[in-house]
C-alpha positions in Angstrom: 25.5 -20.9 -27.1 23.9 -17.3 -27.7 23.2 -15.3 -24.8 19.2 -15.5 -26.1 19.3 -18.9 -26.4 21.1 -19.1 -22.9 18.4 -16.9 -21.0 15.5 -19.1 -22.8 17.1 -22.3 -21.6 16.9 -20.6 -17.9 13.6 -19.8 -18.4 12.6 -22.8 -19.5 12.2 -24.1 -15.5 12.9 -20.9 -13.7 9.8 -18.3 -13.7 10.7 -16.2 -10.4 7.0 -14.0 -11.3 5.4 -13.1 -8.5 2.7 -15.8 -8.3 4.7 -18.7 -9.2 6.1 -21.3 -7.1 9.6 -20.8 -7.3 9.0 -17.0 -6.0 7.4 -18.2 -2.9 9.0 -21.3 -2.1 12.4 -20.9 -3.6 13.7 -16.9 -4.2 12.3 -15.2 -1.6 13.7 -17.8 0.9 17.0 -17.8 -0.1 17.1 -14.5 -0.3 15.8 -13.8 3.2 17.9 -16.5 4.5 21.7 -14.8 2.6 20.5 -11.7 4.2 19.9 -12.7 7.5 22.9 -14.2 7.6 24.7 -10.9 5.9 26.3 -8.2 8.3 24.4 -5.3 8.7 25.6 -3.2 6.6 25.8 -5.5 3.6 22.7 -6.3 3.8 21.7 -3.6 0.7 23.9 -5.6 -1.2 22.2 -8.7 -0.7 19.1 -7.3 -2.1 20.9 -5.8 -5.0 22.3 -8.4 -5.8 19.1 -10.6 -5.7 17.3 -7.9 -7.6 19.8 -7.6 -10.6 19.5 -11.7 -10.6 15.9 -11.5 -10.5 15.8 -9.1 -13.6 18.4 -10.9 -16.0 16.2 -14.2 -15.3 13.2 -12.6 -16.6 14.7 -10.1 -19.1 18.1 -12.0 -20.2 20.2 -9.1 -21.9 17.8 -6.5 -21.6 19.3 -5.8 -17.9 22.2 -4.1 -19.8 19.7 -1.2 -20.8 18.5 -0.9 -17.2 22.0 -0.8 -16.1 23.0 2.1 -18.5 20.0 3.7 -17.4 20.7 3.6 -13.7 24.2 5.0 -14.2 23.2 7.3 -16.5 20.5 8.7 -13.6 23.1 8.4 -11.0 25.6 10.4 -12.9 22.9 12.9 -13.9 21.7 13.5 -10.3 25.2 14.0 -9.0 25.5 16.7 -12.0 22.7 18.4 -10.4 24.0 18.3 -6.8 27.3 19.9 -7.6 25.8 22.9 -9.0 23.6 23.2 -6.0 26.3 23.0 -3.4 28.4 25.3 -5.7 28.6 28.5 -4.0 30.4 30.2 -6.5 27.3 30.8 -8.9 24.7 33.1 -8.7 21.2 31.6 -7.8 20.0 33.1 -11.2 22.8 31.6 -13.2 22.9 28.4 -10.8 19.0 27.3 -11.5 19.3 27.7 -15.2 22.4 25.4 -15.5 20.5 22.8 -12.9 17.3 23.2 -15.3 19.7 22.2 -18.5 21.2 19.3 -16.8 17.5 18.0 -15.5 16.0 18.4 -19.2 19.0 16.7 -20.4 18.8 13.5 -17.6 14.7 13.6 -17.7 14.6 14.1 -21.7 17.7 11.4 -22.2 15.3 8.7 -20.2 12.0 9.8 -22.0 13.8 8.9 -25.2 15.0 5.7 -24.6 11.4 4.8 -23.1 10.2 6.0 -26.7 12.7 4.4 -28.9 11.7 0.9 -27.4 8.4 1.7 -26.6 6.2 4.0 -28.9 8.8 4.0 -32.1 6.7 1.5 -34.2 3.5 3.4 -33.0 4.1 6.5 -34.0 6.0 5.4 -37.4 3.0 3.7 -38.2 0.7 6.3 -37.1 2.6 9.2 -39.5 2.7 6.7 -42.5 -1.2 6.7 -41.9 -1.4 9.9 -41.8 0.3 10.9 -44.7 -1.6 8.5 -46.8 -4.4 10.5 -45.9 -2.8 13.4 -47.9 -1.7 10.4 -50.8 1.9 10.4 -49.9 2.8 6.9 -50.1 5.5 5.7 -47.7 6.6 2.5 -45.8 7.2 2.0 -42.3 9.6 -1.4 -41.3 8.5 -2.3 -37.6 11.1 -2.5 -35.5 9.5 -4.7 -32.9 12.4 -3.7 -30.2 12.4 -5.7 -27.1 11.3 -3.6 -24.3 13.6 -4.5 -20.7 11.2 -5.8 -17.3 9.6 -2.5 -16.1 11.2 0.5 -17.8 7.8 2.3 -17.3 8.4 2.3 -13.5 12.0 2.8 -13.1 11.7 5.3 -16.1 9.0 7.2 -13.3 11.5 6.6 -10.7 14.3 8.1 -12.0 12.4 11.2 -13.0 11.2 11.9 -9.7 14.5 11.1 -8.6 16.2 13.7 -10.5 14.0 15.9 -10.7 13.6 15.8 -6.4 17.4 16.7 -6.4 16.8 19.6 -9.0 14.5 20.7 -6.7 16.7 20.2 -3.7 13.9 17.6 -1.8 16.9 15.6 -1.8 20.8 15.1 -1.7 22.1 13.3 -4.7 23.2 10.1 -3.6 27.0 9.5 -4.2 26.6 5.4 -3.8 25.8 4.0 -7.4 24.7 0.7 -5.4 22.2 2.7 -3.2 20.1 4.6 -6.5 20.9 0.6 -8.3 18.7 -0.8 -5.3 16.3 2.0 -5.4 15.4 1.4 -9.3 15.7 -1.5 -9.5 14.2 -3.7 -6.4 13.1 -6.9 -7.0 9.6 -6.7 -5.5 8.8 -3.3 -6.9 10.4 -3.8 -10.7 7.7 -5.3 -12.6 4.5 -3.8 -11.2 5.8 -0.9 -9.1 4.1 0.9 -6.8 6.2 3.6 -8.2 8.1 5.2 -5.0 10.1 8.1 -3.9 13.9 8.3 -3.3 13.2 10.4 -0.2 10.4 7.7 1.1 12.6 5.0 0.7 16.0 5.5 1.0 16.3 4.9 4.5 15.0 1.4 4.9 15.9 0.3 1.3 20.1 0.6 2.8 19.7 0.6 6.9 19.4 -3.5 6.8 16.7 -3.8 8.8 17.0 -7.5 10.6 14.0 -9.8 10.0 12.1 -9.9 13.1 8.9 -12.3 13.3 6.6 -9.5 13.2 7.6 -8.4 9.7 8.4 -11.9 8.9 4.3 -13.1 9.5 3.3 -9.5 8.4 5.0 -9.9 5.2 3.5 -13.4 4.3 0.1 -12.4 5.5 -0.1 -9.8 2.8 1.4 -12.2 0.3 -1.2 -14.8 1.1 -3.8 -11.9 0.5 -2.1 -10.9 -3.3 -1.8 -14.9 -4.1 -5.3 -15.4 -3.4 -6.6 -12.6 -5.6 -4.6 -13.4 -8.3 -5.1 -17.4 -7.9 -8.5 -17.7 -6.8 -9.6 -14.8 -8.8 -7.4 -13.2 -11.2 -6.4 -16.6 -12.9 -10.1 -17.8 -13.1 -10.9 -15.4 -14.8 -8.0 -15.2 -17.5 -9.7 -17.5 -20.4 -13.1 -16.2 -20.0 -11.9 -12.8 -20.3 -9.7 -13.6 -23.6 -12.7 -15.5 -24.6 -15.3 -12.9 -24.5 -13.3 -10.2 -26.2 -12.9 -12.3 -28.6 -16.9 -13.4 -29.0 -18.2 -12.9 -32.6 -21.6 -13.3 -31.0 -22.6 -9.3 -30.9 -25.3 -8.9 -27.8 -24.7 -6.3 -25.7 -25.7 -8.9 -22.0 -22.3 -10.3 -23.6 -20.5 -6.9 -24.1 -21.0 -5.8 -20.2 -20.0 -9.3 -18.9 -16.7 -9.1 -20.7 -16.1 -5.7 -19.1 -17.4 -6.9 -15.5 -15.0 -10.2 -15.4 -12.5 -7.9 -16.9 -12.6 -5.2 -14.2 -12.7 -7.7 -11.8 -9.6 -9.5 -13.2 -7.4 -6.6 -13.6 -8.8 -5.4 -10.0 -7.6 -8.7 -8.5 -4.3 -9.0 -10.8 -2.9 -5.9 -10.0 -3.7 -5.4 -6.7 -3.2 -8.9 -5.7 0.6 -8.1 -7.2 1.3 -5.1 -5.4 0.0 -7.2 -2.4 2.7 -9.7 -2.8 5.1 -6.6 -3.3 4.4 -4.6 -0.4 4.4 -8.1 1.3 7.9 -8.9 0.2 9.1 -5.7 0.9 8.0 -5.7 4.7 10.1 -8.6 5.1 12.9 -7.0 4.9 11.4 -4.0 7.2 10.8 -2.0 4.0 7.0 0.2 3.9 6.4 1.0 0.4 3.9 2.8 -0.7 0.3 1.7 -1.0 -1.2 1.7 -4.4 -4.8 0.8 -3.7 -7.6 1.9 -1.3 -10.5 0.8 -1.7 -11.7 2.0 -5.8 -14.8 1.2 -5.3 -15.6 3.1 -2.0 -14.7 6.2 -4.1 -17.2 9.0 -4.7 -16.7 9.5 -8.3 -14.4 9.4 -11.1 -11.9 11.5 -9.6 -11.6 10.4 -6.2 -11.2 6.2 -7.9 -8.1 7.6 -9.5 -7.2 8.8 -5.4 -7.7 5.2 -4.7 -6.5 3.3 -7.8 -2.8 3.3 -9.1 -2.6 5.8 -5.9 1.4 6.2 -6.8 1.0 6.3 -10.8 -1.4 9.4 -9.3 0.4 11.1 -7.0 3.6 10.9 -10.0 1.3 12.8 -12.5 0.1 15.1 -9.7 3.5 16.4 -8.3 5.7 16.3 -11.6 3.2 17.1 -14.2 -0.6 18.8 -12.5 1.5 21.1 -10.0 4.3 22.2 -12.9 1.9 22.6 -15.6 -0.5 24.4 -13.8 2.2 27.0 -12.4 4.3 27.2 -15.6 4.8 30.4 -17.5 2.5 29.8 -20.9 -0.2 28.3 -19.0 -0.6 31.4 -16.5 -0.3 33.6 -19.1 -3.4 32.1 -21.0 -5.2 31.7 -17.5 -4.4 35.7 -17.3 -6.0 36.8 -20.9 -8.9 34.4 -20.4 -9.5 36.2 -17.4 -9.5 39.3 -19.1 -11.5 38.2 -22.1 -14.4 35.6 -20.3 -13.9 36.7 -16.4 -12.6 34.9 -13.7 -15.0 31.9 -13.4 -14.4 30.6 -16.7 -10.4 31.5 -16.3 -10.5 29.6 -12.9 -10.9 26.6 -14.9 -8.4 27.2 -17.4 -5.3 26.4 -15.9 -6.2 23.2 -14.1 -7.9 22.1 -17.2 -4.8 22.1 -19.1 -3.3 20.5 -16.6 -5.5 17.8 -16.3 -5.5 17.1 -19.9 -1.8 16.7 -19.8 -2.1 14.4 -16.7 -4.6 12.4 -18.4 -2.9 12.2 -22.0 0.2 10.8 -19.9 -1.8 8.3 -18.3 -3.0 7.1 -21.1 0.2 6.5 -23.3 2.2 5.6 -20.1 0.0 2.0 -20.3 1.4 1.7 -24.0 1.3 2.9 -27.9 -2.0 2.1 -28.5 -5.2 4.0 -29.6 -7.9 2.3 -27.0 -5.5 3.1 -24.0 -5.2 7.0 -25.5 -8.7 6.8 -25.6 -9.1 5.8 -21.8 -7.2 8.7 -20.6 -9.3 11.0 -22.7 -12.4 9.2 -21.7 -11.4 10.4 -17.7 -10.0 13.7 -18.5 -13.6 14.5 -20.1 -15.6 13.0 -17.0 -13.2 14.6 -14.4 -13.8 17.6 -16.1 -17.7 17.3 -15.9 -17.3 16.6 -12.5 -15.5 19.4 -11.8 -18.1 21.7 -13.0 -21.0 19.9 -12.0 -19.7 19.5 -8.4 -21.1 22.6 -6.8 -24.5 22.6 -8.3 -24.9 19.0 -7.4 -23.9 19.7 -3.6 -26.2 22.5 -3.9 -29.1 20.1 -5.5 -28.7 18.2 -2.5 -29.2 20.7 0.3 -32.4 22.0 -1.5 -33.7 18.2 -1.3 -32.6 17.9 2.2 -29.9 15.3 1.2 -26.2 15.1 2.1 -22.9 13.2 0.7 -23.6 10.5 3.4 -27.2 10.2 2.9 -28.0 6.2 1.7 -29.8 7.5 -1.9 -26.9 9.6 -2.5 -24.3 7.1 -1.8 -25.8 4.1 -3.6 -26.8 6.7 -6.7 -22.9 7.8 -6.9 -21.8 3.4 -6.1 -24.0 2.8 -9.6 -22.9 5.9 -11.6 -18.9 5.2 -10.6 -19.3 1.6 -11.2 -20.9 1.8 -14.8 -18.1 4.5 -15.5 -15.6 2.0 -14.8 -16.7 -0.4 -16.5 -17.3 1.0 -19.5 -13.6 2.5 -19.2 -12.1 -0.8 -18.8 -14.7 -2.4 -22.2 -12.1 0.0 -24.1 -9.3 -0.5 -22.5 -9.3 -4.4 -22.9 -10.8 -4.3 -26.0 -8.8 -5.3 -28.9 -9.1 -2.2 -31.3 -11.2 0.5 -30.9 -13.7 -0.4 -33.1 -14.6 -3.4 -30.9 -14.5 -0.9 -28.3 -17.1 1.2 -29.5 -19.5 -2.3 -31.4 -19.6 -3.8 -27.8 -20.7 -0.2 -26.4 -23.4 0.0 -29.1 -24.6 -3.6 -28.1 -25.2 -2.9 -24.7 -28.0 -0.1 -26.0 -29.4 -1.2 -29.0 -28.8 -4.9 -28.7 -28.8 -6.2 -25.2 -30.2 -10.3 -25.5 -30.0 -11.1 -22.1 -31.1 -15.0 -23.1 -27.7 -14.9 -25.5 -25.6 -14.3 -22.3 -27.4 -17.3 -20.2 -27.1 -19.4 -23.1 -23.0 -19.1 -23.7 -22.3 -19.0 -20.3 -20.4 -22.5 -20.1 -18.8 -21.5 -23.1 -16.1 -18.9 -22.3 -13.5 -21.3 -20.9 -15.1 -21.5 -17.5 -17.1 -24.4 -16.0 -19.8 -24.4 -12.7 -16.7 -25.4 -10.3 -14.8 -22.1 -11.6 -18.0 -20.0 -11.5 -18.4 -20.9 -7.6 -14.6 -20.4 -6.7 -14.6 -17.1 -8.3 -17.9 -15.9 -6.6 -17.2 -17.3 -2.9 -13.7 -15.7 -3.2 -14.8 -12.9 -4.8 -17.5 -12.7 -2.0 -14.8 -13.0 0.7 -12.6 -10.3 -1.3 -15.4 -7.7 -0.9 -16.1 -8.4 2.8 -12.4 -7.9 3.4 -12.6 -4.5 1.9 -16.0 -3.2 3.5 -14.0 -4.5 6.7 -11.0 -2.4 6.0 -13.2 0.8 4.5 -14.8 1.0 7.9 -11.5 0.7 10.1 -12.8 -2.9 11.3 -9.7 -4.1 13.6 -9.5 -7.2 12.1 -6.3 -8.0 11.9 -6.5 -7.3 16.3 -9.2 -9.6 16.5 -7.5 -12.3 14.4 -4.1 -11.9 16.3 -6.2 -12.4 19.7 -7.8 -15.9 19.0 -5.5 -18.8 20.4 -2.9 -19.8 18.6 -4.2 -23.5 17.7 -7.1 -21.6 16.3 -5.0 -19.3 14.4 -2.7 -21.7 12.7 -5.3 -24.4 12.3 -6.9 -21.7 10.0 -4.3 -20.4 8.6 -3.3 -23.8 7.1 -6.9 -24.1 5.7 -6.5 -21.1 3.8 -3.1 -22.0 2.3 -4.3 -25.4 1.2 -7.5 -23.9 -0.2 -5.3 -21.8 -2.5 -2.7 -24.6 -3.3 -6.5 -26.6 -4.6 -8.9 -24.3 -5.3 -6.2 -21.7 -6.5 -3.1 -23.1 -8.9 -4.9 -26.2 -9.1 -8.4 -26.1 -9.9 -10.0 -26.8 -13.4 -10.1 -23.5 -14.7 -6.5 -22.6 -13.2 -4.1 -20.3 -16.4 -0.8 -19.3 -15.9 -1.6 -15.9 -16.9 0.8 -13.4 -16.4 0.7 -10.3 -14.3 -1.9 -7.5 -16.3 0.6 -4.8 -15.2 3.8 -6.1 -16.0 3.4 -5.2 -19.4 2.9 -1.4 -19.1 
């Protein structure tokens, strides 16, 4: 027997994805039970262990690649340390030696992330291109396989290395302990993408399980499974089904991209709810990755609150770098010299934006419509930024504020119709059905052709009502939490019969309504891919 054919049989009846069965019912309780039951200062090793288990069952060989890339990062961070603590070197001589070993380590990850990632994309891209200037030549895909979450432990190792370059942190001599930190099981597939220096300590203390993380834990994995089950899943056909619509109506165009948004809202943040759940089990916080989007103020400030750890990565290894390097304060200097110093006062962070922005964008994957999404925020950030000050300024004239109800409900409509059109692009299949759909929703609207295929994107009346009561409940949740709403106290303080009797209500309303129901498909996590 092949190893392939050996990791398909596994697969055939073990799926450990986060919103499966066997995750809930099966993993995650043996694994909670070994390390309970491990000494103290094992206990890392229980959850390296189950992590490296947890990634061969869902990427078979693929682990291998992972593994090389961990030791390589380990090795490569060490490198760095020893220079620092070598007190033999100049400073001068000792940061340009650290600086060739990080752009060795960071470049070394970026191209294996390439090779197996963006290879087939670009090789197709130049043979395009060169047919434009009638040079004929042929491009063999490659279609590599591409291991569970390289994009987030790619992420993770540059920060790591690049925290010990800048002597955040100590290099960690342990391969097991920068293994774990890579390569946890919660965090692999859909991040949130996390910091050596944030985690370390938890990640290898062994932290027991105490019944306060233990109910804390599965509260915020009942909150992930029901977005994703009662929501997420839902919605899954319709969503496949509508981008896929030949019927060209615009009333069709902007439900696609509203069940969409929604979708991928309650996919990936119902996954990084089970995560952060999981992880607080073991007495590990990790990072938040969402707060609120919608809440946000405009298109700048939903990126604060969406993918919050994705953001912060681009803001403190690419923004703050770019913005500060050599070539880009030189230009800021003769723009200043040739326009004055409002115009250069833009120049620098502009850059750096668009370099954020054009990372976003391929980070999600070789492909036009998601290059075109982080263009499409770089060019409304950029607005934003300039139109900022005037606006505040409008508003004072008009005897208005940020908080005034006008003002808040204006920017609610503006951000959401920004979003959604972002997301129309971003789902839809080329670019060209990116831009038809956005045509439609000007020139062609047909309300009456929406009402009439309702019943026919894959959903029936019993999924229509699960998805808006839950939906319904999801929003209330998050006004709740927006407005510091100590819900969570007042839920703790009702009597325990109360508590439990609705607890269980809520479970089996999943386990129906949820993985159950008529309009129920396995669809896998939106995230996972990227």
């Amino acid at each position: 027997m092949t190893p392939e054919l050996f990791f398909k049989c596994i697969a055939l009846w073990w799926d450990p994805s986060y919103a499966s069965w066997i995750y809930f019912a099966l993993f995650l309780p043996i694994v909670i039970l070994v390390y309970n039951f491990t000494p103290e200062k094992e206990r890392f090793r229980v959850l390296l262990l189950a992590s490296w288990f947890y990634f061969i069952t869902l990427s078979g060989w693929l682990f291998l690649i992972h593994i090389l890339e961990v030791i390589w990062t380990w090795q490569m961070g060490l490198a760095i340390q020893r220079l620092s603590d070598n007190k033999e070197l100049k400073r001068k001589e000792k940061n340009k030696r650290k600086k060739k070993v990080l752009a060795v380590g960071i470049l070394s990850l970026i191209a294996v992330l390439f090779v197996l990632k963006y290879l087939d994309f670009t090789g197709m891209n130049i043979v395009q291109l060169l047919e434009v200037f009638h040079i004929s030549r042929e491009w063999k895909m490659l279609n590599l396989a591409i291991p569970l979450g390289i994009s987030y432990y790619t992420l993770e190792a540059i920060s790591y290395l690049t925290d010990v370059y800048r002597e955040d942190i100590q290099a960690d001599p342990s391969f097991s302990h920068v293994a774990l930190y890579m390569g946890f099981f919660p965090k692999i597939v859909e991040g949130p993408i996390t910091r050596y220096g944030d985690d370390a300590k938890a990640l290898f203390s062994g932290c027991p399980i105490t019944y306060e993380n233990l109910t804390a834990g599965y509260q915020r994995i009942y909150l992930g499974a029901f977005k994703k089950l009662m929501i997420a899943d839902h919605l899954a056909p319709a969503v496949d089904s509508v981008f896929k619509w030949n019927e060209k109506a615009g009333s069709i165009a902007l439900f696609g991209a509203v069940i969409f948004t929604v979708q991928e809202y309650m996919d990936f943040s119902g996954a990084i709810d089970i995560v952060i759940g999981s992880a607080k089990i073991f007495g590990i916080d990790l990072a938040e990755n969402f707060m609120q989007p919608f809440f946000a103020k405009n298109a700048s400030d939903f990126w604060h609150r969406w993918h919050i750890t994705l953001g912060t990565f681009f803001r403190d290894y690419i923004f703050y770098p770019v913005s500060v390097s050599k070539p880009v304060m030189k230009l800021t200097k003769n723009i200043k010299n040739l326009f004055g110093k409002t115009i250069s006062h833009f120049a620098g962070p502009t850059i750096a934006i668009f370099c954020v922005w054009i990372s976003n964008g391929l980070w999600h994957g070789p492909k036009w419509n998601y290059i075109f999404y982080g263009m499409y925020y770089f060019v409304l950030i950029f607005i934003e930024n300039i139109v900022e000050k005037p606006f505040l300024a409008l508003l004072e004239k008009i005897h208005l504020t940020e908080e005034s109800i006008s003002v808040r409900i204006f920017r609610f409509i503006k951000l959401t119709f920004i979003v959604l059109i972002g997301e129309m692009f971003f789902r839809a299949e080329t670019m060209e059905d990116g831009f038809q759909m956005f045509r439609m929703i000007f020139i062609k609207y047909r309300p009456h052709k929406l009402v009439k295929h309702l019943g026919s994107f894959g959903l029936d009346q019993f999924d229509y009502w699960t998805v808006t009561i839950s939906f319904i409940i999801i929003v209330i949740y998050g006004v709740l939490k927006e407005y510091k709403y100590p819900l969570k106290e007042r839920f703790a303080a009702l009597p325990k019969p109360v508590r439990w009797t609705v607890w269980y209500l809520m479970i089996i309303a999943v386990v129906i309504f949820g993985a159950y129901g008529n309009g129920y498909d396995k669809a896998g996590m939106i995230y996972a891919k990227f």
